[in-house]
C-alpha angles and dihedrals in degrees: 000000000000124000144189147199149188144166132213103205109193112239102176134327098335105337115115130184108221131202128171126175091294087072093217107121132213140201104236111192154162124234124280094270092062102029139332105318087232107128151022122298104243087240095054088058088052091060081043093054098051096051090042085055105044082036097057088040091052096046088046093045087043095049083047097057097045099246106153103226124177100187135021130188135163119188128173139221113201129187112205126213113247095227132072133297081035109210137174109276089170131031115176114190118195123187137202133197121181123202144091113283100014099187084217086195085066094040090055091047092054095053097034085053089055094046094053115025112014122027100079088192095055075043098048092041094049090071083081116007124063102233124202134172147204138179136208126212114208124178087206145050098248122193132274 
């Protein structure tokens, strides 16, 4: 069995420093109205999390399969319910790969391949929030 664990330690109002196994900590906090505007809402690392995850999947599975990429993003758009608790309902991932003869049916399968067998936080998300997904193919670094 694998386990983990992590710890949230109060540093002032709503601000938190947090640490898991990994030993890399974090500053966890709330807006200016409510703290000190100085760190990441929870729910904005869990977005994180889950592109990190199906990210790291897709650049491991595309270096496996020999696809030359340049460049490699995943952002996130996430609709949130109105009631409390208010949760994801909708989670749309997009991913971009930059570089000269991008084979895109490998691309798919490598994402495909994340979203459905590999990446535990898309699994574990998925249990409330519909979760879609789309990529872009760009020969190009285009600006940000």
């Amino acid at each position: 069995m694998c386990n983990m664990k992590a710890k949230v330690t109060l540093i002032d109002k709503l601000q938190f420093n947090a640490v898991a196994d990994s030993n890399h900590a974090i500053i966890i906090d709330a807006g200016k109205d409510m703290s000190f505007d100085q760190g990441s809402r929870p729910k904005e690392l869990v977005l994180m999390g889950l592109i990190g995850c199906t990210g790291m999947d897709v650049v491991s599975l595309l270096t496996k399969m020999r696809v030359p990429f340049k460049d490699f993003s995943v952002s996130a758009e996430a609709e949130l319910t109105t009631e409390h608790p208010k949760i994801f309902s909708k989670i749309h991932i997009i991913y971009t790969i930059i570089g000269d003869n991008i084979d895109e049916a490998k691309v798919e399968k490598a994402i495909t391949l994340s979203q459905e067998r590999y990446c535990g936080v898309t699994v574990m998300l998925e249990k409330s929030s519909k979760i879609t997904h789309s990529f872009y193919v760009n020969k190009e670094k285009q600006g940000e």
